[in-house]
C-alpha positions, -999 to 999 in steps of 0.1 A, spaced: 673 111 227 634 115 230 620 140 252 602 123 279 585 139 315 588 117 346 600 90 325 569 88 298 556 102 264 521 89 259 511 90 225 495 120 213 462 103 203 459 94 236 474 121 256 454 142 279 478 168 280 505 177 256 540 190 264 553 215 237 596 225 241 606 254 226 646 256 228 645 292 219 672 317 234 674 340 204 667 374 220 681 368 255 704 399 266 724 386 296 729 353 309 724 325 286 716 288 284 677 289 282 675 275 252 688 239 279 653 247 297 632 225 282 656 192 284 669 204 315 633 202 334 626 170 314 654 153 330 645 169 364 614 149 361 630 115 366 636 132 404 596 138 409 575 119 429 539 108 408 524 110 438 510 148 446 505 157 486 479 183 476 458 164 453 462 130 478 467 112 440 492 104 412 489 125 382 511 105 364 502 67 371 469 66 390 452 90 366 472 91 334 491 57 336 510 68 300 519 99 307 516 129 295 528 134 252 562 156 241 557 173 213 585 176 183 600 206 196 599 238 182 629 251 158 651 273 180 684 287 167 691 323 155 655 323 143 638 357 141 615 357 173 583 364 158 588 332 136 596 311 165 561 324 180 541 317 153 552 282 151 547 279 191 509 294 182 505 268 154 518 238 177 494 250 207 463 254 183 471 219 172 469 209 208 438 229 218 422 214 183 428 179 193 409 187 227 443 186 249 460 204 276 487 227 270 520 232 283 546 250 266 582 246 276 608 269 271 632 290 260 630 323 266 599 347 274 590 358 241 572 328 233 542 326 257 526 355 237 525 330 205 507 306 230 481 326 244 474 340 208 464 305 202 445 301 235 426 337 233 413 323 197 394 288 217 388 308 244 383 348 236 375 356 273 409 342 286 422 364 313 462 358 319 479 355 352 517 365 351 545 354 375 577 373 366 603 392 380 604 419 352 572 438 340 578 426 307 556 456 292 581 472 265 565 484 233 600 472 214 636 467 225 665 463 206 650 468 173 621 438 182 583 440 188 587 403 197 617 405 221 616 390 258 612 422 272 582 427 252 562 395 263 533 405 282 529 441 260 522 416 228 501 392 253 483 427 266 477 434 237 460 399 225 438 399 265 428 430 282 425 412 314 456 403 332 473 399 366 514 403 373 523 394 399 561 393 417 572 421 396 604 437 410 623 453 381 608 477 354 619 503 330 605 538 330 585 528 296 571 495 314 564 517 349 540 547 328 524 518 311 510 500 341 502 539 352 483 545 322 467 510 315 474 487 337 471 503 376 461 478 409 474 449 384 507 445 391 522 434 420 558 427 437 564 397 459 540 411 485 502 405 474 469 391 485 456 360 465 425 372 468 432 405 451 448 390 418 420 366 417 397 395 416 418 409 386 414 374 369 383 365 350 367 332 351 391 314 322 429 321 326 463 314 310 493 313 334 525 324 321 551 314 343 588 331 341 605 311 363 626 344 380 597 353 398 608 335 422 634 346 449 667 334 430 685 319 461 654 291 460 662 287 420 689 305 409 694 288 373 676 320 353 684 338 330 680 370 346 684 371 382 666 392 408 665 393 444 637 399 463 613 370 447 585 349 460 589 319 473 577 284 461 554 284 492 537 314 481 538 310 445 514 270 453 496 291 476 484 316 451 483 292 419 465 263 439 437 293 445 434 304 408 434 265 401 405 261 427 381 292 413 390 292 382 391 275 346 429 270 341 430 263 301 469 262 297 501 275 311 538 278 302 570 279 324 602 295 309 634 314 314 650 283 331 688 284 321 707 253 339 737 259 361 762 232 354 767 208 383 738 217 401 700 206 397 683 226 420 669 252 396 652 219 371 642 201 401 619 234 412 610 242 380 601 199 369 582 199 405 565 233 400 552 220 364 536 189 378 521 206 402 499 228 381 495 207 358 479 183 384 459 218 398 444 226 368 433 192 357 422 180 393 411 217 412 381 193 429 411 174 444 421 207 463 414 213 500 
């Protein structure tokens, strides 16, 4: 069955903004099933409304009557992680080439770094906005320099500008890190909007793990943490960085459906049309 969000797939030619899944689980180290992410908030779309409140327009139908375009997705399997990421930095560049909007689906964490190393290449002033419950900051784990856990090291290591924000749960290698190199740039579920702004350059990336949010608002993730933000606060601070800044691509991951309920793909399909519509449409923002 083709891939479709909010019941299209435009073709690519004519596709302002292209959609690539990545069905890739193949470091997760507790709960499983994100490799059902990208399908999942596909088929959570058919539940969203083309009409956005914020924007006062349809993203889908007034302004992009076709829709947006679904990539072939990504190979996911047993894979070796660093291969899966430079296959999702070769389908972004293909995106970014063709003068598109990208939004990678997935899958696990591991492959937003393969993303922004094809956005930091168009764009080498990118900054990268973070929403996670975990720091994410490991140099390696479990034998892998490309594991999950290791996610915004490799992407800190690509951008030296960044922002984390909803970060509750840390190792002591992740917490001397941020100590060391990263200090007044991470923060828990208690922040200011305007303070990660200023951390944010002009041109940002927004990697979205979907856990950063408090899990009794979407508990279908693959790691679970209490303590989250909320979806209020999480449209507060993304419709600001939408508003004063040039948002050049995002990815949302770490969904992992909970059989017979839809509440985690409906927040997640609704929180990706959202942005989408921000960072296409920030004039449309009040």
């Amino acid at each position: 069955m083709e891939l479709q969000f909010l019941e299209r797939n435009a073709p690519f030619e004519k596709a302002r903004v292209c959609i690539l899944p990545v069905p890739y689980a193949g470091t997760v180290c507790f709960r499983g099933g994100a490799e059902n992410g990208p399908r999942a908030i596909m088929e959570g779309s058919l539940e969203v409304e083309e009409y956005d409140i914020d924007l006062g327009m349809e993203t889908i139908g007034e302004a992009f009557p076709q829709g947006f375009h679904v990539m072939k997705p990504v190979k996911g399997g047993k894979r070796k992680p660093e291969d899966v990421v430079a296959d999702v930095e070769a389908g972004v560049k293909k995106i970014l080439d063709a003068g598109k909007f990208p939004i990678t689906l997935g899958g696990e964490h591991s492959i937003s770094s393969g993303a922004v190393a094809a956005i930091v290449k168009k764009y080498p002033s990118v900054s990268v906005l973070q929403i996670d419950a975990h720091a994410d900051l490991r140099n390696e784990y479990q034998g892998s320099k490309y594991s999950h856990a290791c996610a915004m090291r490799r992407i800190r290591d690509l951008v030296p500008r960044c922002a984390q924000v909803g970060v509750r749960s840390m190792s002591i290698e992740c917490a001397d890190y941020i100590r060391k190199r990263a200090k007044g740039t991470v923060w828990g579920s208690e922040f200011r909007n305007e303070d990660v702004l200023a951390a944010l350059g002009d041109i940002v990336y927004i990697t979205i793990d979907i856990d950063g949010f408090d899990p009794s608002e979407v508990p279908g993730v693959g790691t679970p943490c209490p303590g989250g933000i909320s979806f209020r606060q999480g449209i507060s601070l993304l419709k600001e960085v939408c508003k004063k800044k040039k948002v050049v691509g995002f990815d949302l991951v770490e969904l992992a459906p909970i059989k017979g309920s839809v509440v985690s793909e409906l927040f997640a399909a609704n929180l990706m049309y959202k942005v989408a519509g921000y960072s296409l449409f920030p004039q449309k923002l009040k």
